[in-house]
N, C-alpha and C positions, 0 to 999 in steps of 0.2 A: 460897429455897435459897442455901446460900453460893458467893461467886464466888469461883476465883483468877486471879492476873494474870501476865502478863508487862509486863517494861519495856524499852525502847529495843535493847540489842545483842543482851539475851535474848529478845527478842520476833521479831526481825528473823532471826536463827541460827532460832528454830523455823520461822517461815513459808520460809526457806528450805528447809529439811530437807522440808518437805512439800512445794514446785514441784519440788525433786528427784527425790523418789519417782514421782511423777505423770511428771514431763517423760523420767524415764530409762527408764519400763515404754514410752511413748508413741514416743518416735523412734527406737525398734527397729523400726516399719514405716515408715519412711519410704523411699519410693524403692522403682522394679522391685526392690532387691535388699534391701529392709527384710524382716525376720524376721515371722512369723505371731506372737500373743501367745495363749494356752489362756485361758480364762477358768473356772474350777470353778462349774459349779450345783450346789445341793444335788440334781436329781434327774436323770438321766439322762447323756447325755455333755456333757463341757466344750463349751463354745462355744469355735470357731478362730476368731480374726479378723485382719484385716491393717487394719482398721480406726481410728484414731487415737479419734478420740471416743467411738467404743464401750469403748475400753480405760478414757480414761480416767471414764469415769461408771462404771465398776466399783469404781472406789479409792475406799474408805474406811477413813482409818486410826485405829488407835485410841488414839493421842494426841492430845490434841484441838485443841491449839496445832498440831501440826503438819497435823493436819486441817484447817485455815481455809488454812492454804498451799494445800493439794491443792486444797482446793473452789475457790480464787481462780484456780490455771491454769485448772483445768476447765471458770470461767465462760470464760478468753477462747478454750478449745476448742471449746465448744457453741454463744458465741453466732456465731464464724467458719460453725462447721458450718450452724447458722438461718440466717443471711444470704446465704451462699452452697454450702452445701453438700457442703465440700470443704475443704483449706486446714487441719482443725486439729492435723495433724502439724507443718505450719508453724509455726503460730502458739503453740503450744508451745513448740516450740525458739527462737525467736525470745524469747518472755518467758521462760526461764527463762537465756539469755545475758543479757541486759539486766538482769535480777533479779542473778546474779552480780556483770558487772559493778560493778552500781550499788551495793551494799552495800560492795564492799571500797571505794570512794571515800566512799561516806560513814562508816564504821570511819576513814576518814581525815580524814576531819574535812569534807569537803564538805556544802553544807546539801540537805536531798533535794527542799527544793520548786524551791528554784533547777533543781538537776538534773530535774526535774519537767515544768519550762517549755522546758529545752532537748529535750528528748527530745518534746514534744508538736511544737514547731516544724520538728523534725527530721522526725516522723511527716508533719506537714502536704506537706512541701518532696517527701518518698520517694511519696505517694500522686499527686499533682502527676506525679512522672516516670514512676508507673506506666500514670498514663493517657496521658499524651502516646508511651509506646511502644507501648501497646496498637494491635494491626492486627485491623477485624472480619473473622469469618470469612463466606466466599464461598459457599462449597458443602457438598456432602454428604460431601466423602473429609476437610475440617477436621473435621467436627464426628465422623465414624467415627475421626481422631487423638486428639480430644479425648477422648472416651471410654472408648478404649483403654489412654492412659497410666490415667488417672484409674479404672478397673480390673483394670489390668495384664493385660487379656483383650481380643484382636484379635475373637473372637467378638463379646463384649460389645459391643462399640464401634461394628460393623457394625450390630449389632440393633437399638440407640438410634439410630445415624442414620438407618437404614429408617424405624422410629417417628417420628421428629419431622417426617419429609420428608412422610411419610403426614396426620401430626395439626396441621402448622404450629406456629411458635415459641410461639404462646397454647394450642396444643393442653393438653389432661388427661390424664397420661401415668402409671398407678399399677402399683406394685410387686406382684404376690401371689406365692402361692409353688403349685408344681402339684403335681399326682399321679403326673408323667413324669419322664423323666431330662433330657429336653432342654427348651428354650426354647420358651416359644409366644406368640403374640402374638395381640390380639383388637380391632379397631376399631369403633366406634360411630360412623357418619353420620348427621349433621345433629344438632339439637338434642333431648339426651336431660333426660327432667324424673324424678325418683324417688317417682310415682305414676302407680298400673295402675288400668286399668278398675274403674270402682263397682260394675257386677253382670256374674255370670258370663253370662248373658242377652247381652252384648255380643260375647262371643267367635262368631269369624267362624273360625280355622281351630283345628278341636279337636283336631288330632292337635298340634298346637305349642303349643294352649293359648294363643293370641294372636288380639286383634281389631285386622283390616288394613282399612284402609279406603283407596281410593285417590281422588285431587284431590278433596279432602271443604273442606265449609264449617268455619267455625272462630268458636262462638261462645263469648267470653272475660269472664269478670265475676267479681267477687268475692262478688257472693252467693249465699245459699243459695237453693234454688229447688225448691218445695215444691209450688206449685200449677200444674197445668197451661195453668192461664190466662197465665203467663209468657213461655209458651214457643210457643204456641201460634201467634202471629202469624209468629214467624221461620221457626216449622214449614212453614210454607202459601207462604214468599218461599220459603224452600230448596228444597223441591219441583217447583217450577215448574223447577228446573236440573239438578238431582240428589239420588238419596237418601240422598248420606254426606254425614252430619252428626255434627261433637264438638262437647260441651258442656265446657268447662272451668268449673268450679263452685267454691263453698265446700263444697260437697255438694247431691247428686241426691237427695230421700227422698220419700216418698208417693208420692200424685196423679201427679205430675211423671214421677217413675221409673216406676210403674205402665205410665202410659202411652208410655211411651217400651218398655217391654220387649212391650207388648202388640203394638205395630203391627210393630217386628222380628218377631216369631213370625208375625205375618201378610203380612210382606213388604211393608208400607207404604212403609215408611222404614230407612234400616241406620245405626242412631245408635250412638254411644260418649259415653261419658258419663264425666269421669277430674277428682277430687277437685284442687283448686289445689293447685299445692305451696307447703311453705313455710309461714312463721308470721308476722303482723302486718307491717310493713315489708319483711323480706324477701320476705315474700309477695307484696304488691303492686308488688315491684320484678321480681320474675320471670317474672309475668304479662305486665308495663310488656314485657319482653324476648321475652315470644313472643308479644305484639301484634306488636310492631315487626320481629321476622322473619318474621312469615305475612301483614302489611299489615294487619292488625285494628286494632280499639279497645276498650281495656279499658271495659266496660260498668259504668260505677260509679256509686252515688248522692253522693258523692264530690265527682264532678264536675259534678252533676245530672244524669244518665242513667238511665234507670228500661228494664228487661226488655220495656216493650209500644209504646217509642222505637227499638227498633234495626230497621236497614234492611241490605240486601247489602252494601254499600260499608262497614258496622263488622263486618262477620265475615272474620277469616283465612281464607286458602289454602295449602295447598302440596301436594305433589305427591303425598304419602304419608304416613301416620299409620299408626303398629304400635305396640298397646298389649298389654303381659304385664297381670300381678297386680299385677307389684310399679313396673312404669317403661313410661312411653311416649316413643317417641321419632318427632320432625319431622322428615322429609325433603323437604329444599329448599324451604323456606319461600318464598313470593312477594313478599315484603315491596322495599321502594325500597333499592337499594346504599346509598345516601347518607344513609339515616335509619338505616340498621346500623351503617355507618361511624360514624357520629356517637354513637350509642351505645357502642359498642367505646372509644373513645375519650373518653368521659364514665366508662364504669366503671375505664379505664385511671389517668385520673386520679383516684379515688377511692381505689385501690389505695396511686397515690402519697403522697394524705395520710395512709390512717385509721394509727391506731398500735396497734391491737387485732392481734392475732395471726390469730386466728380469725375478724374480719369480713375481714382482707387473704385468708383461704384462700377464703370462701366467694366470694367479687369474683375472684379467680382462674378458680374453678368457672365462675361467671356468665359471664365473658369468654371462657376455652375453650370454652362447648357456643354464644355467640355466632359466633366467630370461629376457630376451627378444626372441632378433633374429639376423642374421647373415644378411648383407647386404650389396653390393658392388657397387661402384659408378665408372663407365667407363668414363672416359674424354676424350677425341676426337677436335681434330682440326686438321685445314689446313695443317699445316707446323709444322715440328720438333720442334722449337725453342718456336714457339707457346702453342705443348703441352705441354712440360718441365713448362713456364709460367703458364698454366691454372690449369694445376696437382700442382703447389704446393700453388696455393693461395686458392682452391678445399681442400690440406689440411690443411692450416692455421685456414680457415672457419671453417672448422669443428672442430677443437682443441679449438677455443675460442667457438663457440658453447656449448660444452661440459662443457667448465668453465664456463659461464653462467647460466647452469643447475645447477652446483654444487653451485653457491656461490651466484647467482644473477647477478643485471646490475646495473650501475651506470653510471650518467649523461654523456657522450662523449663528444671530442670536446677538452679533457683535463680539464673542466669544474669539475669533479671531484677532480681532484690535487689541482685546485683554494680553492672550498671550503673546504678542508681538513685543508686548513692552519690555519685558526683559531683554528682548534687543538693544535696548537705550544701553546695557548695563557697559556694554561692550564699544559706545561711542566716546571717543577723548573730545573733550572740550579746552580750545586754549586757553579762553578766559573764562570769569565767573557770568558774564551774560551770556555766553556762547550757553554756559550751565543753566542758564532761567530759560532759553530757550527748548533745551533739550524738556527742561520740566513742565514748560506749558506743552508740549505735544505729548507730554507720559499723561497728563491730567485730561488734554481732549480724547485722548482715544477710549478712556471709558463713557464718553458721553453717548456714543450709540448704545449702550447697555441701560444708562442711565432713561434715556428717552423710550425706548423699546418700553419699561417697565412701567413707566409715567402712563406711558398713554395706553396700558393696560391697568393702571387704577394703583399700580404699587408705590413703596417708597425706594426711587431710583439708587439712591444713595445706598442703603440697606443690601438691596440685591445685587450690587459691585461686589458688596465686602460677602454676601456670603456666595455667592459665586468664587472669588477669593480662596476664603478659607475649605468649601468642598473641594476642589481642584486638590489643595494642599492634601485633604484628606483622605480621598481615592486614590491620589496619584494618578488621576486623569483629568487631561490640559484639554478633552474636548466636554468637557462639564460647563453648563451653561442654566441658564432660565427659559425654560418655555412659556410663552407667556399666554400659549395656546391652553394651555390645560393646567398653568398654574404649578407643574413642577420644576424642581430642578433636576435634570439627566443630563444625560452625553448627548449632544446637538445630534455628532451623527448618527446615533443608534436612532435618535430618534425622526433622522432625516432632514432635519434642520438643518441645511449646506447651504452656502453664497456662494457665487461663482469668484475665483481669485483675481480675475482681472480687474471684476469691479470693485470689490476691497480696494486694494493698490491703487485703480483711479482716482478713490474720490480719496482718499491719501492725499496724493499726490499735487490731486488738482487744489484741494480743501489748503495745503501749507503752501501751493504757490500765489492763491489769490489771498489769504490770511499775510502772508507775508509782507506783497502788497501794499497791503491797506495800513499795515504797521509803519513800513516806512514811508507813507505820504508825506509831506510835509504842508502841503500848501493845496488849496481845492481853485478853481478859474469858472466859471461859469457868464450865461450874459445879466444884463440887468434884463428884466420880463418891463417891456414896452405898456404902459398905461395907455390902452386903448378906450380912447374919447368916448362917450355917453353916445349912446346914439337919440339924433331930435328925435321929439315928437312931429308926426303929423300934423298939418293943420285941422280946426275940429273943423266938421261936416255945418251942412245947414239945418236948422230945423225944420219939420217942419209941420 
């Protein structure tokens, strides 16, 4: 197919036109007093959102030049949003001030890679001071602020701090949407795996349709287990202490299960029998994980272990075992502190290396049902349009939550991008563009201050400068604009915090994709196919 092109000031005029489009629908929610944005589906009612990244992964325009603009803020809105879950109304406005910026100096003749290297170094020096201001949060009433700004709902905020205080910071904390109008909340203790019982023959309470078994033995192996010769010897140790017994398997079939459903109907023995979870590697790591919390040993040929070698000291304990259909879940495993400890912290690090998206989610999972708890938050309201609303600013909340825990909080209100700037002071620039660049990032970082004020009705410009000069005059650098209640105070007295991780992302991500779009030179796209008239019909007869 044929291509057409852009070049140099023509190429640069388009991708701006499209961070416009994108950046100007976007920072209309920015802040308590940002605007809601309608989104049209083709079926039912528009989607409301106050949402910054939902908006813009909706934009797609149909110029195609200036579509590579759009799609290029968007990456640095989604990937701020992936990293920390919050921030990409920031990070927005921040690249498309630096995008401004930088273009009319290089229309001036600056070179863009020079400006390139000062604006990275700039980046380095501003994430540097965001972390040295960052303060961790202490308790349950930062982490209900935190939430709160980050879904401009005091409800919300409480709700999430309940939850995390409930599930600990590793806890698995998921979003659904209810059949009610109000909130509701559901915990899982101890370790839950997403496999239920092999045969309905196991179910112990039928009105719940669940099989409970209490301080039961815990045999764990990754094979399948067919003949009852296997099982057999560990059957006759169990016994002699008690008759709850689970078999964690690749699968229960024949012989094996036979027998095992027979002597439950005879009240021999009261077994459960529950499929491994899990596939190849991850399998045998999850197993590894509920050895090590019930005190067991994965029974593997593996490691040379064979089915008619295991003794009491390789079967788990704990206190409670309740399996459905579909999931069984561990309560209070027996296993040693200090070999869970030490695992938690082996998958923590693993977390830190892998760079797969979905092995980091499922390492999450594994470390939550380790070291915390499972817990789920049902949102509920009136009307359709409404939940879709309330469910994703419910998970925004909880995403910046989360980075706050990890990283700390830092003054809000944009009041941290303020002070960060005097970091610049302390960056050497080689040359004098290296210096134009340093200066288009001192100029973008007051733009979330700028916008914050706008889209509460002020003049942006005004409330820099006297934010500014109060700071100078208290001699306190957490002095800022509420644009809640229209004073000027100390962000954090008055609970105004942002989490630091999401500062620094959309930093971050804002001067890597602004960068960019400075130095394009050149845009490729295809030529759009003129698609032929379509005939008419022949006409009908009369008649």
């Amino acid at each position: 197919m044929a291509k057409q092109l852009y070049f140099d000031e023509e190429a640069q005029r388009a991708l701006k036109r499209g961070v416009d489009i994108v950046a100007n629908a976007v920072k209309t929610t920015l802040g308590p007093r940002g605007r809601n944005v309608a989104i049209d589906k083709k079926f039912g009612a528009p989607t409301v959102t106050h949402d910054g990244v939902t908006v813009a992964k909706e934009i797609e325009l149909k110029d195609p030049f200036e579509n590579m603009g759009a799609q290029l803020l968007k990456e640095a809105a989604t990937k701020t949003n992936d990293v920390a879950g919050d921030g990409t109304t920031t990070a927005t406005v921040l690249a498309q001030s630096i995008v401004h910026e930088g273009l009319k100096v290089v229309a001036a003749g600056s070179n863009p890679m020079l400006i390139k290297r000062g604006l990275d170094k700039g980046a380095e020096a501003i994430v540097g001071a965001i972390r040295s201001l960052s303060k961790p949060i202490r308790d349950r009433a930062e982490i209900a602020h935190i939430a709160s700004i980050s879904a401009a709902d005091r409800e919300i905020g409480d709700l999430i701090a309940e939850v995390m205080e409930k599930v600990g910071k590793d806890g698995v904390i998921t979003v659904e949407e209810s059949k009610g109008v109000a909130y509701e909340t559901e915990y899982t203790e101890g370790m839950q795996i997403d496999r239920g019982y092999i045969s309905g023959y196991f179910i112990t309470n039928t009105e719940r349709q669940e099989s409970e078994l209490e301080d039961p033995y815990i045999l764990i192996t990754d094979k399948k287990i067919s003949s009852v010769q296997d099982i057999v010897p560990t059957l006759e140790r169990v016994l002699q202490h008690t008759k709850n017994f689970v078999i964690i398997a690749e699968d229960i079939d024949g012989e094996a299960l036979a027998t095992l459903v027979v002597n439950k109907m005879r009240g021999t023995i009261n077994p459960l029998g529950i499929k491994a979870p899990g596939f190849g590697d991850r399998r045998k790591a999850m197993l590894q994980d509920i050895a090590i919390l019930t005190g067991g040993t994965v029974i593997s040929e593996e490691i040379g272990r064979k089915l008619d070698s295991v003794t009491l000291d390789d079967l788990g304990r704990c206190r409670r075992v309740v399996s459905t259909k579909d999931d069984t879940t561990f309560i209070e495993g027996k296993g040693e502190e200090s070999a869970i400890h030490g695992r938690i912290e082996q998958i923590r690090a693993q977390i830190e290396t892998t760079t797969s998206d979905y092995d980091r989610e499922k390492l999450q999972e594994r470390l939550a049902k380790l070291a915390g708890g499972v817990a789920v938050i049902k949102v509920g309201a009136a009307t359709e349009p409404e939940l879709k609303e309330k469910k994703h600013r419910v998970e925004d909340a909880l995403s910046a939550t989360r980075a706050a825990v990890e990283e700390g909080v830092v003054p809000g209100g944009g009041v941290s991008l303020l002070n960060a700037v005097s970091s610049l002071e302390n960056v050497k620039p080689a040359n004098d563009d290296e210096r134009v660049g340093i200066q288009i990032l001192r100029r973008a970082l007051e733009e979330p201050t700028r916008i914050l004020a706008e889209n509460a009705g002020e003049d942006g410009a005004v409330i820099v400068d006297t934010v500014r000069r109060l700071q100078k005059e208290k001699g306190d650098t957490t002095y800022g604009y509420n644009v809640l209640s229209g004073e000027f105070a100390s962000m954090v007295e008055q609970g105004i915090i942002d989490p630091a991780k999401v500062t620094r992302s959309a930093v971050q991500n804002a001067v890597s994709i602004a960068s960019m779009i400075l130095t394009t030179e050149a845009l490729i796209t295809d030529i759009p196919e003129e698609k032929p008239a379509v005939a008419m019909p022949p006409g009908g007869m009369d008649y």
